[in-house]
C-alpha positions in Angstrom: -19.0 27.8 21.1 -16.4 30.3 20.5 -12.4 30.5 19.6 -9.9 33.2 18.9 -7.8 31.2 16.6 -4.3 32.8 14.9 -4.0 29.7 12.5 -6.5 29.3 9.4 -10.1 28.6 10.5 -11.5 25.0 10.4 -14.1 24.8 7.4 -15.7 23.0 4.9 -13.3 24.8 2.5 -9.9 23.8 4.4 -11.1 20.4 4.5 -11.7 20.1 1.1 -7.9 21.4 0.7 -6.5 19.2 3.1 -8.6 16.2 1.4 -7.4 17.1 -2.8 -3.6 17.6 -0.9 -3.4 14.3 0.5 -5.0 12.9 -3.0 -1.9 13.9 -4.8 0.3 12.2 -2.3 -1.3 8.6 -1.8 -4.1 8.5 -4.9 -3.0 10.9 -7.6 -5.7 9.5 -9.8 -8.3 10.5 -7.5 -11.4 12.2 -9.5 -10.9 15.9 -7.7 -14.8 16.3 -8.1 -18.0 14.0 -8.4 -17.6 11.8 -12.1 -21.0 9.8 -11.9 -24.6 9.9 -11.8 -25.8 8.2 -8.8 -28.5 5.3 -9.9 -31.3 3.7 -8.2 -30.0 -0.3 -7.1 -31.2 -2.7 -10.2 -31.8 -5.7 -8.3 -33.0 -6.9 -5.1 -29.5 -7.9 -4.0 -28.4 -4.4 -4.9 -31.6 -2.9 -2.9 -30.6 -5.4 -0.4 -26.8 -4.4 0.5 -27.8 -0.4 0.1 -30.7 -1.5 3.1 -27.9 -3.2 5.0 -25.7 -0.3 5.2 -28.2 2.2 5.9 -28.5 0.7 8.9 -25.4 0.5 9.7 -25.5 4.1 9.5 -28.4 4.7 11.8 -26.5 2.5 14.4 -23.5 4.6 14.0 -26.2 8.0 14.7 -28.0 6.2 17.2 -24.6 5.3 19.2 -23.6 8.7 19.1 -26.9 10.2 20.2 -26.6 7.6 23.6 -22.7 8.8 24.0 -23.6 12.6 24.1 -27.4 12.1 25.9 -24.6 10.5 29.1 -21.6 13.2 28.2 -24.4 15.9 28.6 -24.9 14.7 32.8 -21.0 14.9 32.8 -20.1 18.4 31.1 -21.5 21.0 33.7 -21.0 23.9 31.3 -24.5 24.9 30.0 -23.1 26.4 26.3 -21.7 22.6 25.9 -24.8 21.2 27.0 -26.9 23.2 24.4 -24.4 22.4 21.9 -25.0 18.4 23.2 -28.7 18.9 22.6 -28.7 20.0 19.4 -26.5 17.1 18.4 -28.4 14.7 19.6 -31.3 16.2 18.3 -30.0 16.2 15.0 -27.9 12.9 15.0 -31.5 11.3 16.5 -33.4 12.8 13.3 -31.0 11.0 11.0 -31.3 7.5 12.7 -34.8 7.8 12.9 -34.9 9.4 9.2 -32.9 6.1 8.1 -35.1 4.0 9.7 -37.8 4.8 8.2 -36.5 5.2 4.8 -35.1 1.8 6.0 -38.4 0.3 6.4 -40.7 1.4 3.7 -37.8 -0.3 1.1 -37.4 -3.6 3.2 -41.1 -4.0 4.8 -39.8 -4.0 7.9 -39.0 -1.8 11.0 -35.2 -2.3 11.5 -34.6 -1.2 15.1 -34.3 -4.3 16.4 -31.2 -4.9 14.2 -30.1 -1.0 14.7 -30.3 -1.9 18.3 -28.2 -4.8 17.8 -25.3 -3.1 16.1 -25.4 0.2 18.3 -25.1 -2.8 20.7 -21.4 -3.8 18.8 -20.1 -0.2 19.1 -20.6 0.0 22.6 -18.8 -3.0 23.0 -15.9 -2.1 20.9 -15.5 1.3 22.1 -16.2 0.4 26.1 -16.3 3.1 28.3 -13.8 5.0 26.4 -16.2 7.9 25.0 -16.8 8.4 28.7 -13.7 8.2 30.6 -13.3 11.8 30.7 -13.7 14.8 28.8 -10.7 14.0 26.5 -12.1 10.6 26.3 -14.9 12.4 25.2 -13.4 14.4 22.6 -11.5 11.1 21.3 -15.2 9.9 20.5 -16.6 12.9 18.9 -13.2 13.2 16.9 -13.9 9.5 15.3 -17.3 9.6 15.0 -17.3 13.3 13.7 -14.2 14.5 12.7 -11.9 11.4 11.6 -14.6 10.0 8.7 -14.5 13.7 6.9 -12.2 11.3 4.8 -14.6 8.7 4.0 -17.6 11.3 3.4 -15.3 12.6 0.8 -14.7 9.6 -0.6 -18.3 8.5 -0.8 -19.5 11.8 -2.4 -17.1 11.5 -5.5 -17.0 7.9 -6.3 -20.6 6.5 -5.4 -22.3 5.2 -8.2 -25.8 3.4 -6.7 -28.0 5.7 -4.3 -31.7 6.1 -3.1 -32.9 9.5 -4.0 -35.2 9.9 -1.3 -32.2 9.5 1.1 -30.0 11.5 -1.2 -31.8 14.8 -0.9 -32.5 14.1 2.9 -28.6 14.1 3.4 -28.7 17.5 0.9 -30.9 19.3 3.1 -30.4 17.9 6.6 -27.9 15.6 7.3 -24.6 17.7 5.3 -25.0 21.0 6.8 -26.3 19.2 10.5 -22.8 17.2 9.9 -20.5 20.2 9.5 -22.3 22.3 12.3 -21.1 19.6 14.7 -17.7 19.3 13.4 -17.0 23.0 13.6 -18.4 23.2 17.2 -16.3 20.8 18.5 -13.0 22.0 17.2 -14.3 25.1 18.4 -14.9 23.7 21.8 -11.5 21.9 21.9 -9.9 25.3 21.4 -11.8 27.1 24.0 -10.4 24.6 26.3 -6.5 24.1 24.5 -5.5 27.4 23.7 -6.2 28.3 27.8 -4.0 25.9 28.9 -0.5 27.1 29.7 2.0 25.2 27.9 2.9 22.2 30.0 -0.9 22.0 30.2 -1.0 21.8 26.2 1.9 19.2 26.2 0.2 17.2 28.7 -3.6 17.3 27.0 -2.1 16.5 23.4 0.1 13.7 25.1 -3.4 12.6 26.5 -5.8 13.4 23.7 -3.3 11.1 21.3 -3.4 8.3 23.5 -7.3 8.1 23.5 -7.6 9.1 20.0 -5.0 5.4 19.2 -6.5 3.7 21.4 -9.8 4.5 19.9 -8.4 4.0 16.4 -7.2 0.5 18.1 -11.0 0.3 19.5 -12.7 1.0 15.6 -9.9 -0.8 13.1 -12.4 -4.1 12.4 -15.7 -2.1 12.2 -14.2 0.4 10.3 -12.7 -2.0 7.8 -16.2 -4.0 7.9 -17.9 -0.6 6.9 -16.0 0.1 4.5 -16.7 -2.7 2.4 -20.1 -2.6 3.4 -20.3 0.8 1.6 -18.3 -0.8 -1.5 -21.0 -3.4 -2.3 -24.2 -1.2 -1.5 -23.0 2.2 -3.6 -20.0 1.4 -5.6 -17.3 3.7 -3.9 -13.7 3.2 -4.4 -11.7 2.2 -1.8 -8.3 1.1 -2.8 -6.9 4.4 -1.4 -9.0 4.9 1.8 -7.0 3.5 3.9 -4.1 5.7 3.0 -5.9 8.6 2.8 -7.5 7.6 6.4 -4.4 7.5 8.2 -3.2 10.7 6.5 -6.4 12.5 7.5 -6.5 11.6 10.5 -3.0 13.1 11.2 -3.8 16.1 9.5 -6.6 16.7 12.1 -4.7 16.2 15.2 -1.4 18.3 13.8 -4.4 20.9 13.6 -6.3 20.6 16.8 -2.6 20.8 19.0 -0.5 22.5 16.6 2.2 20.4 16.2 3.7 20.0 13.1 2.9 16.4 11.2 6.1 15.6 11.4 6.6 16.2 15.1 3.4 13.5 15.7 4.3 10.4 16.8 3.8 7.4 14.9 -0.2 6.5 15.5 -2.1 3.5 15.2 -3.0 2.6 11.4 -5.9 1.7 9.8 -3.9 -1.1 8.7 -2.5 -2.3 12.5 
C-alpha cells in the first residue's frame, strides 16, 4: 500500500525521534540507548513469570491474527487483503513461535491458557475492531501502532530474557512488526488524504472516538501487562504511563494532521 505524503515519512527513524523527544519531557533520566546485558531467569520463579508473559504475548498475536482473518471478509479491496494475509501470517508465526518456545521451557503446550486469554481481549474489546473500517483501524492502531512506546521501553531497560526468543524477535518478529505498522499508516493515508476536507474532519472526529473508546476498552489489561512485563524481564516502568499517553498523541496528531495541541483531551492510561 501506497501514499504521496508532504509531511515527514513514518519510520523506524521518526519513531525513535518522537520516542527520545518525549523522554526529555516526562523521563529525562531515560537511558537514550540499551544499558544492560539481558540474562537468562536464575530461578524457577524467574523462569516462571518470563513463561507467563510469553503467553500473554502469543494471546495478544493470536487475537490479532482472529481480528484481521474476519476484517479480511469485510475489506473488499484485494491490495488490503494481501496486506491482511501477510499479517496474519506473520502475527500467526509469532504465537505459534511463542508457543512453542512456551512449551519446551514449561513442559507443557500452553494453548489452552493462550485460548483463554485471547478469550479476555475479545471480551474487553467487543465488537469494536469490527464495527467498521475506522473501528478497524482503532484496533490495528492499539495493537500495532500505540505499544511502539512500550517496545521501546522494553528494548532499553530489560534485564532477564531467553535467548532463543531473543534472536527469534531479531530476525522475525522486529522487522515483521514494523512492516505492519508502516502499511497501515500507509493505508490510512490512502484513504485520509482523498477525503475532501469535511470528510477529513468527520473521519478524525470518528477515528478519535474509537481510538478512546478503545483506550477505555484496554486501560486494565494494559496496566496488568505491564506489570506482568516488570516481574518477568526487569523493565522500568515508572514513566510508561506518561510516555504512553504522550505517544499515543503523537500518533494521532500524525495520522490527521492536526497539531497536538489542537487534539482534544483523550482518555488516559491513568482514567
Amino acid at each position: 500500500m501506497k501514499a504521496t505524503l508532504d509531511r515527514l515519512a513514518w519510520t523506524t527513524e521518526l519513531e525513535t525521534e518522537i520516542f527520545n523527544k518525549l523522554t526529555v519531557q516526562h523521563a529525562p533520566d531515560f537511558p537514550s540507548t540499551c544499558f544492560c546485558q539481558l540474562r537468562s531467569p536464575a530461578t524457577r520463579e524467574e523462569w516462571k513469570h518470563l513463561c507467563r508473559f510469553r503467553i500473554a504475548q502469543a494471546a495478544r498475536n493470536l487475537f490479532i491474527v482472529q481480528v484481521c482473518g474476519q476484517a479480511i471478509d469485510r475489506l473488499p479491496d484485494p491490495e488490503v487483503q494481501l496486506f491482511l494475509s501477510r499479517q496474519i501470517g506473520d502475527d500467526g508465526a509469532h504465537a505459534q513461535h511463542t508457543r512453542h518456545r512456551v512449551w519446551e521451557l514449561s513442559g507443557r503446550d500452553p494453548l489452552p491458557t493462550i485460548q483463554q486469554e485471547v478469550q479476555q481481549h475479545w471480551d474487553f474489546m467487543g465488537d469494536l475492531p469490527n464495527c467498521n473500517w475506522l473501528g478497524f483501524v482503532a484496533f490495528q492502531l492499539h495493537y500495532k501502532l500505540h505499544i511502539v512506546a512500550m517496545s521501546i521501553v522494553n528494548s532499553r531497560t530489560a534485564k532477564i530474557g531467553d535467548l532463543e526468543t531473543s534472536k527469534f524477535a531479531d530476525r522475525r518478529i522486529l522487522p515483521d512488526e514494523v512492516f505492519h505498522r508502516l502499511g497501515i499508516v500507509a493505508w490510512w493515508h490512502c484513504k485520509y488524504e482523498q477525503a475532501s476536507p469535511q470528510e477529513k474532519a468527520n473521519l478524525a472526529a470518528e477515528l478519535i472516538q474509537l481510538d478512546d473508546d478503545s483506550q477505555r476498552r484496554r486501560n486494565a489489561y494494559l496496566k496488568e501487562y505491564w506489570q506482568m512485563a516488570h516481574r518477568a524481564t526487569g523493565i522500568e516502568t515508572e514513566a510508561l504511563p506518561a510516555m504512553y499517553d504522550a505517544w499515543r498523541r503523537e500518533v494521532l496528531s500524525y495520522l490527521l494532521d492536526i497539531p497536538i495541541s489542537q487534539l482534544p483531551k483523550l482518555v488516559s492510561i491513568n482514567d
